[in-house]
C-alpha positions in Angstrom: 70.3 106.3 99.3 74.2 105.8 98.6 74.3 107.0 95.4 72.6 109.9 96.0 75.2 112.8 97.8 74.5 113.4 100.9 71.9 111.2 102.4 74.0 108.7 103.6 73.7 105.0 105.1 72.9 106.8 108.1 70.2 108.6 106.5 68.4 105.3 104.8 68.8 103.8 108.4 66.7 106.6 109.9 63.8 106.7 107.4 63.7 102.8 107.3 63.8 102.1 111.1 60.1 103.4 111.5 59.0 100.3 109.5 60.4 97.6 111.8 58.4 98.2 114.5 55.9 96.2 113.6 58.4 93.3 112.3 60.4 90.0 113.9 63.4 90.7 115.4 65.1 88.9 113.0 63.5 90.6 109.5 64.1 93.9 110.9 67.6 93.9 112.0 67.9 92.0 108.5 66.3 94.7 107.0 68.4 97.6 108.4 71.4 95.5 107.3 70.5 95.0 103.7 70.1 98.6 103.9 73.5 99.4 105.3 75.0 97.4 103.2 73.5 98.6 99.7 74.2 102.3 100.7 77.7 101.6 101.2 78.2 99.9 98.1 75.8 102.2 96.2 77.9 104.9 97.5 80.5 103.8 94.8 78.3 104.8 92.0 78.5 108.5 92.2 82.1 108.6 93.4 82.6 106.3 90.2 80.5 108.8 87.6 80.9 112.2 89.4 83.5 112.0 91.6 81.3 112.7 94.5 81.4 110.4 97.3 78.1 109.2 98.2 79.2 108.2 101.4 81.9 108.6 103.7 83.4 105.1 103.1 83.2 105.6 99.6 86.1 108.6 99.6 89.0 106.5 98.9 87.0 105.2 95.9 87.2 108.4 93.9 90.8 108.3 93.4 91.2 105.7 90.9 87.8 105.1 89.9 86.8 108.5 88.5 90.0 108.7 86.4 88.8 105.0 85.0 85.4 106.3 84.1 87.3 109.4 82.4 89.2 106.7 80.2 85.8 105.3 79.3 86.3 102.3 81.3 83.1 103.6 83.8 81.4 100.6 83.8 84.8 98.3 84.4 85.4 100.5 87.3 81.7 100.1 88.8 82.2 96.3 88.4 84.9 95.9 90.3 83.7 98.3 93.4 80.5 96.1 93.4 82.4 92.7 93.5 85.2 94.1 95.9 82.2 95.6 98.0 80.6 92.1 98.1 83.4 89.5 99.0 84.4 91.6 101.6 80.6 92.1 103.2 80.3 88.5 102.8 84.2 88.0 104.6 83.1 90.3 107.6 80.0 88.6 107.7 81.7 85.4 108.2 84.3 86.6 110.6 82.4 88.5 112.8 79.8 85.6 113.1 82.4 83.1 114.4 85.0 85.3 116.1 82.3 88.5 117.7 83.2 87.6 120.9 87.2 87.6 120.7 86.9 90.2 118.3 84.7 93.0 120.5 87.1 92.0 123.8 89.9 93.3 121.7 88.2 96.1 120.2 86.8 97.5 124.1 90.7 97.2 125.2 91.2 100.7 122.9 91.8 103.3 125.3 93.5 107.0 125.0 96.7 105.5 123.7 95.7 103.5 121.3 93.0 106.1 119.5 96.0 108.6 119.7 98.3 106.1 117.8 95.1 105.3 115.1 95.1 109.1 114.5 98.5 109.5 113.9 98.4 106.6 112.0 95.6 108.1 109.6 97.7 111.0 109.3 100.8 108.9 108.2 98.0 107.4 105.6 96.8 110.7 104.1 100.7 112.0 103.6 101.4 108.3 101.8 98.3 108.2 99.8 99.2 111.5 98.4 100.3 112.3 95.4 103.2 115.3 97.2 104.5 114.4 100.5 103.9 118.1 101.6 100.5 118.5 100.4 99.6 115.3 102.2 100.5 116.7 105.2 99.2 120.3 104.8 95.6 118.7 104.2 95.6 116.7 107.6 97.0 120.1 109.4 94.2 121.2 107.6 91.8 118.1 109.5 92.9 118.6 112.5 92.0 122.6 112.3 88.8 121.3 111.6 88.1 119.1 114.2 89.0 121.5 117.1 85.8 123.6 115.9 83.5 122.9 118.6 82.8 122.1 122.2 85.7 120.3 123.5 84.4 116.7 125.1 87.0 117.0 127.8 86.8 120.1 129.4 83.6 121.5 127.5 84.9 124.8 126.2 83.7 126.2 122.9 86.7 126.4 120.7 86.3 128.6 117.4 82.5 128.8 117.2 82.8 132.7 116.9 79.3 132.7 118.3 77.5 130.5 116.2 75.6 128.1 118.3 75.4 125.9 114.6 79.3 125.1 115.3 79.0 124.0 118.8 78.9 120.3 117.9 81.9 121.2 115.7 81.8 120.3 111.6 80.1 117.7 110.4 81.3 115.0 108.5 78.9 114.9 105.5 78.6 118.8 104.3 82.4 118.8 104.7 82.3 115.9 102.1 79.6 117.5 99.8 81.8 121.0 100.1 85.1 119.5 99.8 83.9 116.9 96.4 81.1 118.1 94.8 81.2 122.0 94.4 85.3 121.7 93.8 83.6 119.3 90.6 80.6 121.1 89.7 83.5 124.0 89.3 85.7 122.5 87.3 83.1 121.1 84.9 81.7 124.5 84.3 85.6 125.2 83.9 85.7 122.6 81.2 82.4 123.2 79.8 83.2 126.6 79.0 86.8 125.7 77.9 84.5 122.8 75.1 86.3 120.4 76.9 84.6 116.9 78.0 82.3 118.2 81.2 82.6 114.7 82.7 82.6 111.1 82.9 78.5 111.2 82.6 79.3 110.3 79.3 81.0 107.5 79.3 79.2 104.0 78.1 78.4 101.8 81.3 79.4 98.5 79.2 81.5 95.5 80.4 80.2 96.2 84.0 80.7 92.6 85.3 84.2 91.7 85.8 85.5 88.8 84.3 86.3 86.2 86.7 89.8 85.6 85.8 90.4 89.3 86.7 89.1 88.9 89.8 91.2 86.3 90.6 94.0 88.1 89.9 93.2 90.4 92.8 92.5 87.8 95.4 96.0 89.1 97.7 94.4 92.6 97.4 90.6 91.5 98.2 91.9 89.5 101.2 94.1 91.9 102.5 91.5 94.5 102.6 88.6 92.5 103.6 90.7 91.7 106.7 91.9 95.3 107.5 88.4 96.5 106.7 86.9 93.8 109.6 89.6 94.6 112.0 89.3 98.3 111.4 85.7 98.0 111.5 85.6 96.2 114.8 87.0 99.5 116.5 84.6 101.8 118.2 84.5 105.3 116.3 87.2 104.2 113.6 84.1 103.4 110.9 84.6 102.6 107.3 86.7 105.5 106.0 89.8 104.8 108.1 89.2 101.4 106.8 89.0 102.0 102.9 91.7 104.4 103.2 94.1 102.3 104.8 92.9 99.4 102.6 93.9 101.0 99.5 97.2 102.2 101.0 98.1 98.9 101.1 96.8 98.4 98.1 99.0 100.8 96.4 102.3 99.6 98.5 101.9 96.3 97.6 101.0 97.0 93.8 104.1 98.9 93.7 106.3 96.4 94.9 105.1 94.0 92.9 105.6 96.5 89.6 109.6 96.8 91.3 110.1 93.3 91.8 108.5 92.4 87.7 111.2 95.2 86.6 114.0 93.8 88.7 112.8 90.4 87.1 112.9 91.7 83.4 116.5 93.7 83.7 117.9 90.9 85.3 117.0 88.1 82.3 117.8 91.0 80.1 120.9 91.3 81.8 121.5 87.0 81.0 120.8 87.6 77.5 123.3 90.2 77.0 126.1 89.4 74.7 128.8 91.2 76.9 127.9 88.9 79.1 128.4 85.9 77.7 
């Protein structure tokens, strides 16, 4: 259900819930987990192969994995997401079964204030994740444009529905995905297509797909860092798994660069040593 565009955890939930009527307590709420959790991770596939995000947690995913599975490196790419998806189910999973309680106290103290501050905070995320400060912040003007379609929860006034009683309950999350990713690709594929350029990354070979473990290991700062953020974030009433992988791979990408800083400031300063001026 993940890997397919636009049916959604949410959607597999749904279908799937029918079918636990008749089950335990315990096999059907384990059910409906596995089922959230392989839709999630699944959601990485087409993100990986068509730059499509299967789901909306899988958005961040499509900016440096569908450039991998241009290079040919598709099934490297898919590798890693799996693994990364794994250790950090299996670190929430952990977490939230010894700390829930502290955990869910400090997520219901979120009030106005602090779901303010998280928005702004996002914002600040979209203009650093961005390739052009500017741009960054024209496409979360652009969000925010977006989210004031609809019938305002505060004082219940219809704000540019123009009429149509299908924008009363404002834009929904998952056709503004599907519109935003997958007809801007289908176009420029017919683009490249026509241009006998390579249409896609549906080409690419699907080898070396599990990740070696040293490479892995490599990553551990990065996997912890975001398995934590993603728990924390996660923990938050209406912040959901987007905000998370976002804000996961902004730190991702801050922390990667500094390290790439600090390894050049390393390597002009023993070329520096080695000099024969200085000496």
């Amino acid at each position: 259900m993940g890997a397919l565009p636009g049916l959604t955890a949410a959607m597999a939930i749904a279908l799937l819930l029918p079918l636990t009527f008749g089950m335990p307590p315990v096999m059907g709420v384990g059910m409906l987990l596995g089922t959230l959790c392989g839709a999630i991770a699944g959601g990485s596939v087409s993100a990986t192969l068509l730059n499509i995000p299967g789901t909306p947690s899988s958005v961040a995913t499509t900016l440096d994995a569908f450039p991998m599975a241009r290079q040919g490196q598709a099934g490297r790419a898919l590798g890693i997401a799996i693994v990364a998806s794994f250790l950090g189910g299996i670190f929430s999973a952990v977490v939230l079964s010894v700390l829930a309680p502290p955990i869910a106290e400090f997520a219901l103290r979120f009030g106005a204030a602090e779901y303010f501050a998280l928005s702004v905070f996002g914002l600040v995320i979209i203009a650093s994740v961005s390739k052009t400060l500017i741009k960054g912040l024209v496409a979360g003007l652009i969000g925010l444009l977006l989210a004031t379609v609809g019938t305002d929860p505060m004082a219940g006034v219809t704000r540019f529905t123009y009429g149509q009683s299908s924008l009363l309950t404002g834009i929904d999350l998952l056709p503004a995905l599907i519109g935003l990713f997958a007809v801007s690709q289908v176009l420029s594929d017919v683009v490249d297509y026509f241009k006998s350029e390579k249409v896609g990354a549906s080409n690419a070979k699907l080898d070396r797909a599990t990740p070696r473990w040293l490479e892995v290991m490599k990553s551990w700062k990065v996997l912890l860092s975001s398995s934590i953020i993603g728990t924390v974030v996660g923990a938050i009433p209406g912040a959901g798994g987007s905000i998370a992988s976002f804000l996961s791979y902004d730190q991702a990408k801050k922390c990667q660069r500094r390290l790439r800083n600090l390894e050049l400031g390393t390597r002009r300063g023993l070329s520096h040593l080695n000099h024969p001026i200085t000496h």
